[in-house]
ZAMARGU-4260 file (C-alpha; in steps of 0.2 Angstrom, whole numbers, plus 5000, padded with zeros to 4 digits):
<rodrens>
0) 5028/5009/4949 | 5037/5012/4964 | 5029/5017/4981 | 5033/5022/5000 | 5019/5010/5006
5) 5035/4997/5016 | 5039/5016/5024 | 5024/5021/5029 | 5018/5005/5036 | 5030/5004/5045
10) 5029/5020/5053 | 5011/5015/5061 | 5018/5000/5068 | 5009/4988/5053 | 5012/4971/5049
15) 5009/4965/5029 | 4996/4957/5037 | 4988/4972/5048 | 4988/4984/5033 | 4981/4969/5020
20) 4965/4967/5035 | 4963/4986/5034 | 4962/4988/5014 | 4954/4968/5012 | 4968/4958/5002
25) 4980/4947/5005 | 4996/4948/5013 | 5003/4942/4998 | 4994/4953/4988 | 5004/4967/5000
30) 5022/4960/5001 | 5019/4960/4980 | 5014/4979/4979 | 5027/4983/4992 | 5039/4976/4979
35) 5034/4982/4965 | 5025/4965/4957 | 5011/4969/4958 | 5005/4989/4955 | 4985/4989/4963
40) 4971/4994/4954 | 4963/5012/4955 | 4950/5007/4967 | 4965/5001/4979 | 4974/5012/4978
45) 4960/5025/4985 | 4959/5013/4998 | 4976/5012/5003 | 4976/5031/5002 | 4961/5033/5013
50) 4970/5022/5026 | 4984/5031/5027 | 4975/5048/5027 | 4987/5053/5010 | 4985/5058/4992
55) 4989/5045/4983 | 5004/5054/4973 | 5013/5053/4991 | 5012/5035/4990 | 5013/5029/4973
60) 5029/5037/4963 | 5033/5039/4944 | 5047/5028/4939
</rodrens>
C-alpha cells in the first residue's frame, strides 16, 4: 500500500523518531511503513490518522 506519511511528516518538522513516540512504535517500525514494508494495522493506522488530524484515505493510497 502506498502512503504520503514520509510527505507529511515532514511537513510538521518530524523525525522517524518524533512521529514513532507520537503513535508508540518503533523507528523501525516507521522507516518500514514509510517504505512500503510494512503496511500497519487498522488500529494504527487510526492512530496515525488522528495524529495527523486526516482521514485515513489521504494517507494511505490504493496501489
Amino acid at each position: 500500500m502506498n502512503n504520503r506519511l514520509k510527505v507529511l511528516r515532514a511537513e510538521r518538522g518530524w523525525s522517524q523518531q518524533d512521529l514513532a513516540g507520537r503513535i508508540g512504535v518503533s523507528r523501525q517500525s516507521v522507516n518500514a511503513i514509510e517504505t512500503g514494508k510494512y503496511d500497519p494495522s487498522l488500529p494504527l493506522a487510526f492512530r496515525i490518522a488522528d495524529v495527523f488530524e486526516m482521514p485515513i484515505e489521504a494517507i494511505f493510497l490504493r496501489d
